[in-house]
C-alpha positions as CSV (number, residue, x, y, z in Angstrom):
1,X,22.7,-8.9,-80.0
2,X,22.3,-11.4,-77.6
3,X,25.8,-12.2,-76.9
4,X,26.2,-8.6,-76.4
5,X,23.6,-8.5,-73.5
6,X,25.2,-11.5,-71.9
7,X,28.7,-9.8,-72.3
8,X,27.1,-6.9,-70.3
9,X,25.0,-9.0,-67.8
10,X,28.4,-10.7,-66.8
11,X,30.5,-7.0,-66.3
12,X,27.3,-5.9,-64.4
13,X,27.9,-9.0,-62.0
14,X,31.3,-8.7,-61.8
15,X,31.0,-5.1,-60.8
16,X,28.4,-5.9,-58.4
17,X,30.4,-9.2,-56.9
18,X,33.7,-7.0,-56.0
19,X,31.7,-4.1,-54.5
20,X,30.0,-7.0,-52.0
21,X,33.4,-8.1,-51.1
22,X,34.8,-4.5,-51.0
23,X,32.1,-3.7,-48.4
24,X,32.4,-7.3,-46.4
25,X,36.1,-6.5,-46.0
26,X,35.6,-2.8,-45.4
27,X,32.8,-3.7,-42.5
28,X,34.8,-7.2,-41.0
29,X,38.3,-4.3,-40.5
30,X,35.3,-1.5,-39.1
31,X,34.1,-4.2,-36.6
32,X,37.4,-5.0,-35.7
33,X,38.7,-1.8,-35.3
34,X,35.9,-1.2,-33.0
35,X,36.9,-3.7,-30.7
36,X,40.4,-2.6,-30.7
37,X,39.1,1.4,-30.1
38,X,36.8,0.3,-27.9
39,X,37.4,2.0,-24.2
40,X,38.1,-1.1,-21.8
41,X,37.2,0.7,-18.2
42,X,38.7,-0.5,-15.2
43,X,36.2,-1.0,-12.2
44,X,37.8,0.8,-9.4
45,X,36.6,1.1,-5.9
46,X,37.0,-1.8,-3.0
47,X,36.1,-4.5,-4.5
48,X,38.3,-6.9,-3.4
49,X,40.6,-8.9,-5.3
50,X,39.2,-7.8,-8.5
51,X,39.0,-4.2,-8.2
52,X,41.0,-3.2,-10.9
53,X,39.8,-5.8,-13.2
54,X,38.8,-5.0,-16.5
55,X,35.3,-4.5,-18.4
56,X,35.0,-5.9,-21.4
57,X,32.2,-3.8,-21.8
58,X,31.3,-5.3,-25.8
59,X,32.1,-9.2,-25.4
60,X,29.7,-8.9,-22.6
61,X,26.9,-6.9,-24.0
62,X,26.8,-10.2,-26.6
63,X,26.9,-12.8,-24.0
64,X,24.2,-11.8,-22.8
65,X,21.6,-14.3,-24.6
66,X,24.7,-17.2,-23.4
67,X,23.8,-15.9,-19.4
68,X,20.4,-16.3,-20.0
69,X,20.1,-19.8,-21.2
70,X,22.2,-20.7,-18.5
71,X,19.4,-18.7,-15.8
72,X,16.5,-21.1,-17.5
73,X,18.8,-24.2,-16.2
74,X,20.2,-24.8,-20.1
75,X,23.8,-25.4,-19.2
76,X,26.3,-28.1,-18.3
77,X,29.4,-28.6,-16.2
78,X,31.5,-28.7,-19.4
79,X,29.5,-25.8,-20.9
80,X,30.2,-23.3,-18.0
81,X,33.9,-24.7,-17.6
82,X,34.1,-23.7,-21.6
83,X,32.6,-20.4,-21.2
84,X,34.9,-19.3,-17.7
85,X,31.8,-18.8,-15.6
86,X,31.1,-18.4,-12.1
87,X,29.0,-17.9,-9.2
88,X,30.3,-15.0,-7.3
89,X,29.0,-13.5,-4.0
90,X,27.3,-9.8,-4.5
91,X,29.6,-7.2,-4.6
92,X,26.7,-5.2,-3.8
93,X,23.5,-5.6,-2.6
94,X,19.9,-3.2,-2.7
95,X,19.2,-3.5,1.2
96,X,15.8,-1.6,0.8
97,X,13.6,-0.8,1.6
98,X,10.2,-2.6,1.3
99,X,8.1,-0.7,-1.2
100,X,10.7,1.8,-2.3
101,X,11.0,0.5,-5.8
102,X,13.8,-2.3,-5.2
103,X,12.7,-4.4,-7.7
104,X,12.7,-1.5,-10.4
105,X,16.0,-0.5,-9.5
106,X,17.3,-3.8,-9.8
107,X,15.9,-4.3,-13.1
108,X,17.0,-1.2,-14.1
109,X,20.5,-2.0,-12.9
110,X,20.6,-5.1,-15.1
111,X,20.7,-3.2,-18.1
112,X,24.5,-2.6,-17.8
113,X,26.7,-5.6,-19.4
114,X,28.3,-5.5,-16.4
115,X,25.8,-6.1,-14.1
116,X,24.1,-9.7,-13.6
117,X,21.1,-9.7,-10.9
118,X,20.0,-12.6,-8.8
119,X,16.1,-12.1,-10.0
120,X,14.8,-13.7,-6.8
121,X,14.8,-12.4,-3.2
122,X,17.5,-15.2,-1.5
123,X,16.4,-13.9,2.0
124,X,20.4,-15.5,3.5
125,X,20.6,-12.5,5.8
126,X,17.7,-12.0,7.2
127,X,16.2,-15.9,7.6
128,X,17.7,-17.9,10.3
129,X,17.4,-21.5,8.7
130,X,19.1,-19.9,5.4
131,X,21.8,-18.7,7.2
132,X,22.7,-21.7,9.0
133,X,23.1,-23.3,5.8
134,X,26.4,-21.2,5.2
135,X,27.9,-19.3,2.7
136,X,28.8,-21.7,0.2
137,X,25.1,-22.1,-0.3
138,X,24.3,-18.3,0.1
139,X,26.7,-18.4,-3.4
140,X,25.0,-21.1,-5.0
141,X,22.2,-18.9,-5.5
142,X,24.0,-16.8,-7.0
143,X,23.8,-16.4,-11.2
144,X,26.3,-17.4,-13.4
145,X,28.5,-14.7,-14.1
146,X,32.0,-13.4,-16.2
147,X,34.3,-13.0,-13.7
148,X,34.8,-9.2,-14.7
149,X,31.0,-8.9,-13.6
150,X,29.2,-7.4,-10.7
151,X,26.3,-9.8,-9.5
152,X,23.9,-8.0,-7.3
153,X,20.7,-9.2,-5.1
154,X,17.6,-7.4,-3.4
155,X,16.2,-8.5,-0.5
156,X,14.3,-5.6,0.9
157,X,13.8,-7.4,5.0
158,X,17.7,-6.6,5.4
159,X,17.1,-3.5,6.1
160,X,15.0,-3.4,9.0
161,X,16.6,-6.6,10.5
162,X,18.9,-6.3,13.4
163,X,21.4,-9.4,12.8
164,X,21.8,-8.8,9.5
165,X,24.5,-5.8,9.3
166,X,26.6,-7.8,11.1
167,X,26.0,-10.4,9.0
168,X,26.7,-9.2,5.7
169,X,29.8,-7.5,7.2
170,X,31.4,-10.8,8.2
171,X,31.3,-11.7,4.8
172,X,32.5,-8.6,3.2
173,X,33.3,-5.4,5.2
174,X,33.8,-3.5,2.1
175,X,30.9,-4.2,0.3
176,X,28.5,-1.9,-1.6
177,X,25.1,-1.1,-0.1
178,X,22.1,0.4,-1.7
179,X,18.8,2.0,-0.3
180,X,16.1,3.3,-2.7
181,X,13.5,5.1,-0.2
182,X,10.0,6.8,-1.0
183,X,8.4,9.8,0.7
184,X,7.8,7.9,4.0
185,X,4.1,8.3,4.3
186,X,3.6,7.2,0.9
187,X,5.8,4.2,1.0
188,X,3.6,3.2,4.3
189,X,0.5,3.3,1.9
190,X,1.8,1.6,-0.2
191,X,3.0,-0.9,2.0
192,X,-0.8,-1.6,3.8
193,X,-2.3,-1.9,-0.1
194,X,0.3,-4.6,-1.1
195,X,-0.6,-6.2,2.5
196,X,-4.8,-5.5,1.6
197,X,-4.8,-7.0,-1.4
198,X,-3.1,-10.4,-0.6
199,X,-5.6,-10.7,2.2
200,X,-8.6,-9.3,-0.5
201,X,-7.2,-12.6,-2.8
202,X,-8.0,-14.7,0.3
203,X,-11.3,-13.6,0.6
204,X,-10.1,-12.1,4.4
205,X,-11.4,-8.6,5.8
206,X,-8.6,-6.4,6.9
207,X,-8.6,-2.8,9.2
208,X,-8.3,0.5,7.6
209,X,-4.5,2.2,7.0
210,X,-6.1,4.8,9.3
211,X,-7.3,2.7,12.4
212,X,-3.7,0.6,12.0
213,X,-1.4,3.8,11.6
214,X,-2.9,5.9,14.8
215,X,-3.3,4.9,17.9
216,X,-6.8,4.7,19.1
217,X,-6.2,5.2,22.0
218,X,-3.5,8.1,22.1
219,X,-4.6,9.6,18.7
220,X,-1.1,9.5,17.9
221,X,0.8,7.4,15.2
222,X,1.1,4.2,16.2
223,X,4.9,3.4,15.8
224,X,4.1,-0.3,16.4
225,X,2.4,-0.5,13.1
226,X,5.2,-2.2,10.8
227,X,4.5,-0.1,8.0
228,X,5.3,3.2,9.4
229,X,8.5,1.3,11.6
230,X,9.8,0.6,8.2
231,X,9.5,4.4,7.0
232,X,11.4,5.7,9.9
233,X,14.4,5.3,7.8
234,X,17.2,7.2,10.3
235,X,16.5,4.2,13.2
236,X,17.2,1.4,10.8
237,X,19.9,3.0,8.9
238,X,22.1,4.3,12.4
239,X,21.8,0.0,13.3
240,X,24.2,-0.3,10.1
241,X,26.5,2.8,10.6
242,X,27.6,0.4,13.5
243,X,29.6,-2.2,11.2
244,X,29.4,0.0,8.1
245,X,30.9,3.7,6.7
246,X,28.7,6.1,5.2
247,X,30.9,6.2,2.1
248,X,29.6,2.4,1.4
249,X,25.8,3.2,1.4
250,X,24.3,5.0,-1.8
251,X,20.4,6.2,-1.6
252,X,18.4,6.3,-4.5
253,X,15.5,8.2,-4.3
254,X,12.4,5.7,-5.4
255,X,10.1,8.8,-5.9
256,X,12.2,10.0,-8.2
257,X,13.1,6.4,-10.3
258,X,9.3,6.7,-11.1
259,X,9.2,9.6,-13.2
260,X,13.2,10.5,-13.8
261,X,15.2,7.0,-13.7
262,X,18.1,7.8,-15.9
263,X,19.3,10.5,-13.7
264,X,19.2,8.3,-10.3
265,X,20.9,4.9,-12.8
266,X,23.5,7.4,-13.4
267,X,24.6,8.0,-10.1
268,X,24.2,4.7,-9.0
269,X,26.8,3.9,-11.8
270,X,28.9,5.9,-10.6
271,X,28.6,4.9,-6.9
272,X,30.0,1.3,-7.9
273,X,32.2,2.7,-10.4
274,X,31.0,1.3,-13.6
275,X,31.5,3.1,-16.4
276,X,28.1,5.1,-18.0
277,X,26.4,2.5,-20.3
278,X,22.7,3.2,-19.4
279,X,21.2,6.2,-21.8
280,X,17.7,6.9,-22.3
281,X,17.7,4.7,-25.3
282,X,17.2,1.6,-22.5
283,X,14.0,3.6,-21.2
284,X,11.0,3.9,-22.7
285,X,7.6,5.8,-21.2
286,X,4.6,3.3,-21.9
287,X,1.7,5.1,-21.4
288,X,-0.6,2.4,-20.7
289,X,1.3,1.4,-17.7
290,X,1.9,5.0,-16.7
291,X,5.6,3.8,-16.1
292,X,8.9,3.5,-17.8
293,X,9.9,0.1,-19.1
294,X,13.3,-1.4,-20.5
295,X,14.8,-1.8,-23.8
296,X,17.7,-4.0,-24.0
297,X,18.4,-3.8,-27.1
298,X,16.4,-3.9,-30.6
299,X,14.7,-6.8,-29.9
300,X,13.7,-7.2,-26.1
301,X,11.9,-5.2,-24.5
302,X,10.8,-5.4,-20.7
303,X,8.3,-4.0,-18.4
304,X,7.6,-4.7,-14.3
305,X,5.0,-6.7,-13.5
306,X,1.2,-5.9,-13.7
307,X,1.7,-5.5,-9.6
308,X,3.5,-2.9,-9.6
309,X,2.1,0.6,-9.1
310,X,-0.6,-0.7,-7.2
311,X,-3.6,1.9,-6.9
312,X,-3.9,3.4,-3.6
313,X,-7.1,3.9,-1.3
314,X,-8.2,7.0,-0.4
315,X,-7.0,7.6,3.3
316,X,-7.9,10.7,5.2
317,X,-5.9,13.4,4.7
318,X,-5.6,14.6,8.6
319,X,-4.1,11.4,8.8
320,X,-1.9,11.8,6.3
321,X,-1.2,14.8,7.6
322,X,-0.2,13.9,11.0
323,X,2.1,11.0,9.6
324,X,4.0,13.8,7.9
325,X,4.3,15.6,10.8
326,X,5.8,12.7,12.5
327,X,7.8,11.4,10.3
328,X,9.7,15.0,9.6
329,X,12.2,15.3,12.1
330,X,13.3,11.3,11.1
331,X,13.5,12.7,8.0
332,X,15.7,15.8,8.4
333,X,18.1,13.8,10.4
334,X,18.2,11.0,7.8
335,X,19.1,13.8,5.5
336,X,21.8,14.8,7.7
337,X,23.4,11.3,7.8
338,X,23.4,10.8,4.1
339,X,24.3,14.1,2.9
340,X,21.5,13.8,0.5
341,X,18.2,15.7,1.2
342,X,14.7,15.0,-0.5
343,X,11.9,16.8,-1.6
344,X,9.4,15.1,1.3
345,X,6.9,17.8,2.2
């Protein structure tokens, strides 16, 4: 009897051991007809010497975890000679502008494989000492990258500064240029509370939004005021139609990334011709923070910091009100330039 249930135990087993293999073999020709289906999309589009290079959209999707060890200073000489890694100059870069969401939008950005995102503000354009330092250095503070990748940087000042255009054309004439923009009078706001609440850390007392953005004197909005120079979008933006085509500038409405980002991601992929990888399986709504976060995959997860989506004081809302009123006129011919109009009141 017992030699009979040992008989039986081993034909189990065996039964059991070649379905194991059958499915090892069955998934190791799946995966790897995966990779052979898999669509390779060319990158098309003026991006220099490399515009029709290819996207290895999987290989880089993996490598990820490899690019970040190398960010956290991990790496060697050897190690990035191995791998075929490089710093590369943007191919594009978000412009601005201050308080329009250009931090969200590059994080947002960075869930494509093909993307790779300087995560600090380098400030090259905009900051004379930086710039006399030269290119060479400008790209040193880049990220490692894949060759077939698009590395992209924020620094929200170059928008509003007058040398810089010029600068970042004499570098690359052809490269891409983003502007994520906010309902004027609201990015204004939001621009005094970020200002308020550095000096509030300091223990310093600082004026009202409404004494700073009208004019005591005129009663009329005081275009002096940084914040509400910044939101006059058309003046800044006619500065770089001087070295740049329309055709190179994409804007990304920042209102709109809040509560609908996959839409805006989309045509932002399109704009620098990457193939569609973000879906709303990379966004998430968390409640608690009253905005979406990112999912990279399974296992990491990624929200803004606490910072963002500052609460705003109460201002009055004649002011508000008048800013509107001044700002619509900037805003209908901004409209005009773009070819893209926004629901500003």
């Amino acid at each position: 009897m017992l030699f009979k249930q040992q008989a039986w135990l081993r034909q189990k087993l065996l039964v059991l051991g070649s379905l194991a293999v059958g499915s090892l073999l069955y998934l190791v020709a799946r995966v790897g007809s995966l990779d052979r289906v898999q669509p390779i999309c060319p990158i098309e589009g003026r991006f220099g010497a490399r515009s029709q290079a290819e996207f290895p959209l999987r290989a880089l999707q993996f490598k990820r975890g490899l690019l970040h060890e190398f960010r956290k200073g991990n790496t060697s000489k050897e190690q990035v000679r191995l791998h075929d890694l490089v710093q590369q100059l943007p191919k594009a870069i978000i412009i601005g502008v201050r308080k329009g969401g250009t931090r969200a939008l590059l994080e947002m950005l960075n869930l494509h494989p093909a993307v790779v995102k300087a995560s600090q503000e380098i400030h090259f354009f905009d900051n004379d000492e930086n710039y006399a330092k030269g290119i060479e250095w400008y790209r040193k503070k880049m990220p490692f990258s894949y060759p077939q990748q698009i590395t992209i940087e924020k620094s929200p000042a170059y928008f509003i500064t007058e040398e810089v255009p010029e600068r970042i054309y004499k570098m690359n004439s052809s490269i891409k240029l983003l502007i994520i923009v906010r309902e004027p009078t609201t990015r204004a706001i939001s621009d005094y509370t970020q200002v308020l609440e550095g000096k509030e850390r300091k223990n310093k007392t600082y004026y009202k939004f409404e004494k700073l953005a009208i004019d005591p004197n005129t009663c009329e909005v005081n275009t002096k005021y940084k914040a509400v120079r910044t939101s006059i979008y058309t003046k800044h933006l006619e500065r770089w139609l001087k070295y740049f085509p329309i055709e190179q500038f994409h804007i990304v409405d920042g209102d709109r990334l809040i509560t609908e980002p996959l839409p805006e991601l989309q045509l932002v992929e399109k704009f620098l011709n990457l193939p569609p990888r973000i879906s709303q399986y990379n966004l998430y709504f968390n409640a608690t923070r009253g905005f979406y976060c990112l999912r990279f995959n399974i296992i990491f997860n990624k929200c803004l910091a606490g910072s963002k989506g500052r609460i705003h004081p109460e201002v009055d809302p004649s002011v508000i009100t008048k800013l509107r009123k001044f700002f619509h006129p900037f805003n209908q011919k901004f409209y005009q330039i773009t070819g893209r109009t926004l629901n500003w009141p």
